[in-house]
N, C-alpha and C positions, 0 to 999 in steps of 0.2 A: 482891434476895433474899439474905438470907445464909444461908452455907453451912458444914456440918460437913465438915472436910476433912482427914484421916489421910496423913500426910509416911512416909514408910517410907525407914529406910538401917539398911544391914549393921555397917559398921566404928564399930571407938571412936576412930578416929584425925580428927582436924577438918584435911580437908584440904579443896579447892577446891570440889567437888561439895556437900561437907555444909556447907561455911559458906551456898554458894547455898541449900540447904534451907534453913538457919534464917533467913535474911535473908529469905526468903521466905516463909515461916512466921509472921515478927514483924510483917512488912507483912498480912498476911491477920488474923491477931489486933488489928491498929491499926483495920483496915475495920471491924469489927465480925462479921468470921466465926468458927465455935468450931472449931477447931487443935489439934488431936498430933500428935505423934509417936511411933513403933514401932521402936525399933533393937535389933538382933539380940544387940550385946555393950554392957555397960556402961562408958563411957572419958570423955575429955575431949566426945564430942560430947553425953551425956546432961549433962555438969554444962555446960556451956556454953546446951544447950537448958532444964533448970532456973533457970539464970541470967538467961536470957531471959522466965521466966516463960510457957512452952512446957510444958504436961502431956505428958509421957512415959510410956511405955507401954516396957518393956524384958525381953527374951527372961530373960534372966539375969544372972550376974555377969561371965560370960567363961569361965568355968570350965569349966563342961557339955562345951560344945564341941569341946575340946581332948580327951579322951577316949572320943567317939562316933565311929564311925566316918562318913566323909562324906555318905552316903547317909541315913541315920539324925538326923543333923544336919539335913540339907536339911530332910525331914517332920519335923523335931520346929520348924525354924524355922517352915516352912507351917503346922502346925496354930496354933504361937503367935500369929502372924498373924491365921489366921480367930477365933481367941479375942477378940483385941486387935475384930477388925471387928465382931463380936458384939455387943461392951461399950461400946465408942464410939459405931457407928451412921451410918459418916461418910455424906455425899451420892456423899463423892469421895475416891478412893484415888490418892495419888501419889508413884511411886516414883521412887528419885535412880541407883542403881546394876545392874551386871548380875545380883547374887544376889539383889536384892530384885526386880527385873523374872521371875527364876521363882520368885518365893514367888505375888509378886502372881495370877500366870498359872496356878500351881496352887491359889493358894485361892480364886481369886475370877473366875475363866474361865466357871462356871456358875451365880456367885452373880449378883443382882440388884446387884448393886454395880458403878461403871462403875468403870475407873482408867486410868493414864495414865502415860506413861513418861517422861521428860526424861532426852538423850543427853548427859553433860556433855562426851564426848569418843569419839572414831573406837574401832572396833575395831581398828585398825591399832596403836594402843599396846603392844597384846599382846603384836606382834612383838617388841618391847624388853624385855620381863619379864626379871629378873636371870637365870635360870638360860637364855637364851639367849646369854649371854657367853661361854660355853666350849663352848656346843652349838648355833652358829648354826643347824643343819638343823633346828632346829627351829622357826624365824620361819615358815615357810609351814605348819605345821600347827595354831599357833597363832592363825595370821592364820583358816585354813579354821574352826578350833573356835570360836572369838570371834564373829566377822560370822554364821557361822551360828548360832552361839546367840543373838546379836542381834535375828536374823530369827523365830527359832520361840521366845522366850519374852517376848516384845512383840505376838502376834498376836492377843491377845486385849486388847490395850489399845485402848481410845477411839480415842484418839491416842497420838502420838509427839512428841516435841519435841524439836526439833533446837538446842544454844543455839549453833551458826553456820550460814552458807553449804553450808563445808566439809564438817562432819557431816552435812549434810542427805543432800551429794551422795554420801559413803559410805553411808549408808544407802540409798538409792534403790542402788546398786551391788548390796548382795547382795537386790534382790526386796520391798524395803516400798514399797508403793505411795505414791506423793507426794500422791495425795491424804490421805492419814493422817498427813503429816507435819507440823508446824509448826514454825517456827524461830521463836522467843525468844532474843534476847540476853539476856544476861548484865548488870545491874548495880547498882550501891552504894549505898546509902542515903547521909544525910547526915548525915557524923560528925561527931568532935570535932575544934576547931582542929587543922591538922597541925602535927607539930614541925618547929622552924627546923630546915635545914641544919646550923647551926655546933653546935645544941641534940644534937641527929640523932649529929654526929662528935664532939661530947664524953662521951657516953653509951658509942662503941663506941670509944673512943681511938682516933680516926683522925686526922693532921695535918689541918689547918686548910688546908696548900697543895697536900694528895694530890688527884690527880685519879682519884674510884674510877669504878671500871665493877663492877655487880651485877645478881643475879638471887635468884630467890627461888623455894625448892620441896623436893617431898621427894627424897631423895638416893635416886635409880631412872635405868638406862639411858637410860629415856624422854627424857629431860630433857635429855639432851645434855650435861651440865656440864662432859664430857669434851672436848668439841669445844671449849668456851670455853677452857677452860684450855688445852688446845693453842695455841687465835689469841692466848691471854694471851701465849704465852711466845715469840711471834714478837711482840709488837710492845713487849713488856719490855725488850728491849734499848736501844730507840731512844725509850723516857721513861720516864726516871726516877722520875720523882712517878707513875707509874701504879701504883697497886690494885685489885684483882681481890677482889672480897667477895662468898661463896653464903649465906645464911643456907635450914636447910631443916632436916627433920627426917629418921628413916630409919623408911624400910617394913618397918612389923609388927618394929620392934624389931630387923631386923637391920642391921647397922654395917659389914657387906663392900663395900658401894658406896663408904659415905663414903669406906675408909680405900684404899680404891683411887684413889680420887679424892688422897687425902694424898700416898700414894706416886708418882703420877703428877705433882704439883708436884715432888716433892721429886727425881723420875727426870730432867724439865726443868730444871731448876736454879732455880724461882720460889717453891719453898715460904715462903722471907721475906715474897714479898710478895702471898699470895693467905690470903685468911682466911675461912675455915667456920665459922658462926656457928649459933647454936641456931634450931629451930623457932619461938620466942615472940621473935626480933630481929627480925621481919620488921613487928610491930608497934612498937614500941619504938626508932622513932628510925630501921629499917634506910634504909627505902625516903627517908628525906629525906637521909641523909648520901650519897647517890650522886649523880653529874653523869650515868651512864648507866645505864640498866636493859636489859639482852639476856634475850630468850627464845631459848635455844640449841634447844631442844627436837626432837627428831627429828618429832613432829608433837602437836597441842593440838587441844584443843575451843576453847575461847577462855578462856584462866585469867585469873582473879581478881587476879592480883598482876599481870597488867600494866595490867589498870584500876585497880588499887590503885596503879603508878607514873605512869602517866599521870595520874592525879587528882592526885599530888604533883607535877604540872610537870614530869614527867623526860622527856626524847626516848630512844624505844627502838631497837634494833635485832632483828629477829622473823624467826626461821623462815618458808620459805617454803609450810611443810608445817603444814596444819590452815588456825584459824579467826585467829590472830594479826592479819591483816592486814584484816579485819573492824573492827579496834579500832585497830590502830595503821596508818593508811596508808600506803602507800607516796612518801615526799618532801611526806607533809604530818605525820603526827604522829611518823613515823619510819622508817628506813630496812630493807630487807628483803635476806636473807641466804639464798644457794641451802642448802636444809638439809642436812645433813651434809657441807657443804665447810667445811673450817678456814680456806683462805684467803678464800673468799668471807666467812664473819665479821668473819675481823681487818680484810679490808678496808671493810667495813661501820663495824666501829667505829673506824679512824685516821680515816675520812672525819669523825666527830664530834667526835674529840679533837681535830682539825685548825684546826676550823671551831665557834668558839666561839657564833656570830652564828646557827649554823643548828642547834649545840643549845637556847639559848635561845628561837625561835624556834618549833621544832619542841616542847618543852618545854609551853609557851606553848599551844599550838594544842592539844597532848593534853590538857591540864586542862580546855581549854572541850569540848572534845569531851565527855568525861565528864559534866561539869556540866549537857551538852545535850541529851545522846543516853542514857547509857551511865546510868542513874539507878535506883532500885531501884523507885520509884514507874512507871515506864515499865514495866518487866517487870514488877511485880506488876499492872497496869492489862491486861495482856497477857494476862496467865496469867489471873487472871479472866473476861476474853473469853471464856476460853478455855475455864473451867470451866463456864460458864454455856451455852454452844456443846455439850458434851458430856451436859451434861442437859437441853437443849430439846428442845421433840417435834421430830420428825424434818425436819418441813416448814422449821422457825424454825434450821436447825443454820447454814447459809451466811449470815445475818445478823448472828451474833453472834460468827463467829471472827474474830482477830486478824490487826490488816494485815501483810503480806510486806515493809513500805515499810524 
């Protein structure tokens, strides 16, 4: 049976959560299902979704919102919402982020319309939000406001869907019942040739005999970057051919992360040899010119660019905090690093710079994983189940949800 199915997200920004919407989106339009989208501002994820050939549905230009005050905003984005569900008609509403999880739950809590949440990542992220750098007292109020807004603007969705282990198990923490919960991984359609190595480090001028270590993301606390570049500049001394490359973008347009991050190479003594690259490198060559890809991250749901390194063959080194090691194993597709310790990393990564036979190896092993497991068709096969489980009559719902395997 095919199904009318309405995608809803906030931001114009195209980062890990929204590329899963559209990837997921384009697979559901390939089955034969009829597919929108509803995003709150207009940016790169509507022309990206247009590009896709993905009908979109959008609050405005960007503009409105900036001059309302936030409450005000909130109901003028709910009613666009139930406008959008009006005119569509979908079977099934499903949302990607926390401010589309209360539109959803305020417009459509008492409509006939079922919907559905996908967690792309912990409430625990929170705790890292930039303005807690100068005012750490504020990680526990955050952590208390997030997990419980988690909790009460999800409780009128169908389900929940967890895309790791990890998330699952923070969610069950603050009071969502497990039976409502589902985990779906995360993964990638099958793209285009990837590019060589040598193609890779001629594109971003890198030596031909540099050994780089990279990551890929937006420039946010979360993310750790800072801890990498610390384990950078302990084990800079002792190899010379080492480069350290972030390619990412910065949140909502502000640039104090990055250039903290600048200042902090340049406070080490490594700004020569660590390089910040743009949001759009990460396609373009980033992820094959690297021998290693680190997720420093203080904690993940399970991101996108490390199935996106792993599908390029690279051996990773992963936080031990979140969904990371879901995807990249520990001493099979890569090695795991206690989260926020700087020596635990650098040691993590001299162990691969060392041992060339067990990056390739490891390397190696994460590409089939991908190709195996980690596949867009798998998740969209999933989420189906899933959809179909969410609108059967009540007796038929345990038959048609998707496996835990």
């Amino acid at each position: 049976m095919n199904l009318r199915i309405l995608h809803v997200l906030s931001s114009p920004h195209l980062g890990g959560a929204e590329q899963v919407c559209l990837y997921l989106a384009q697979a559901q339009l390939a089955a034969g299902h009829e597919v929108a989208l509803h995003v709150l501002i207009d940016g790169r994820v509507t022309e990206a979704a247009r590009a896709a050939g993905i009908p979109t549905f959008c609050s405005d230009t960007g503009q409105r919102e900036r001059r309302l005050p936030r409450r005000v905003r909130w109901e003028t984005a709910t009613a666009d919402l139930s406008a959008t569900t009006r005119q569509f008609g979908p079977d099934l509403v499903h949302s990607h982020v926390p401010l589309t999880n209360l539109m959803c739950h305020r417009a459509l809590s008492r409509s006939s319309t079922s919907w559905i949440a996908t967690i792309h990542g912990s409430w625990r992220q929170f705790g890292y939000a930039p303005q807690t750098q100068d005012r750490p007292y504020l990680k526990p109020y955050l952590w208390l406001r997030h997990g419980a807004g988690a909790f009460w603007t999800t409780r009128s969705a169908a389900r929940v869907v967890a895309v790791s282990d990890s998330v699952r198990r923070d969610l069950e923490r603050i009071g969502i019942s497990s039976r409502r919960i589902v985990r779906i991984h995360n993964g990638l359609p099958n793209g285009n040739p990837l590019i060589s190595a040598e193609a890779g480090r001629t594109r971003l001028s890198i030596p031909a005999d540099a050994l780089v270590i990279g990551s890929l993301g937006f420039f946010a606390p979360v993310k750790g970057f800072d801890l990498l570049i610390h384990a950078f500049a302990l084990l800079a001394p002792r190899y010379p051919q080492l480069l350290l490359a972030i390619a990412g973008g910065d949140v909502l347009g502000q640039d104090s992360i990055r250039r903290s991050l600048h200042m902090l190479a340049e406070r080490l003594g490594v700004s020569g040899r660590v390089r910040f690259l743009g949001p759009t490198d990460g396609k373009g060559g980033f992820l094959s010119a690297l021998d290693i890809y680190v997720v420093s991250s203080r904690t993940e749901g399970l991101p996108l660019s490390l199935l996106e390194a792993m599908k390029h063959g690279k051996p990773s080194v992963v936080s031990s905090a979140g969904g990371c090691m879901e995807a990249a194993r520990p001493e099979l597709e890569g090695l795991v690093f206690k989260s926020g310790n700087v020596q635990s990393l650098a040691q993590a990564i001299e162990r691969l710079i060392d041992d060339r036979e067990l990056r390739e190896s490891m390397g190696h092993a994460a590409q089939v994983r991908v190709q195996d497991y980690f596949t867009l068709r798998r998740c969209a096969e999933e989420y189906e189940q899933l959809c179909h489980a969410v609108l059967a009559p009540q007796g038929s719902v345990a038959k048609c949800m998707p496996s835990h395997g």
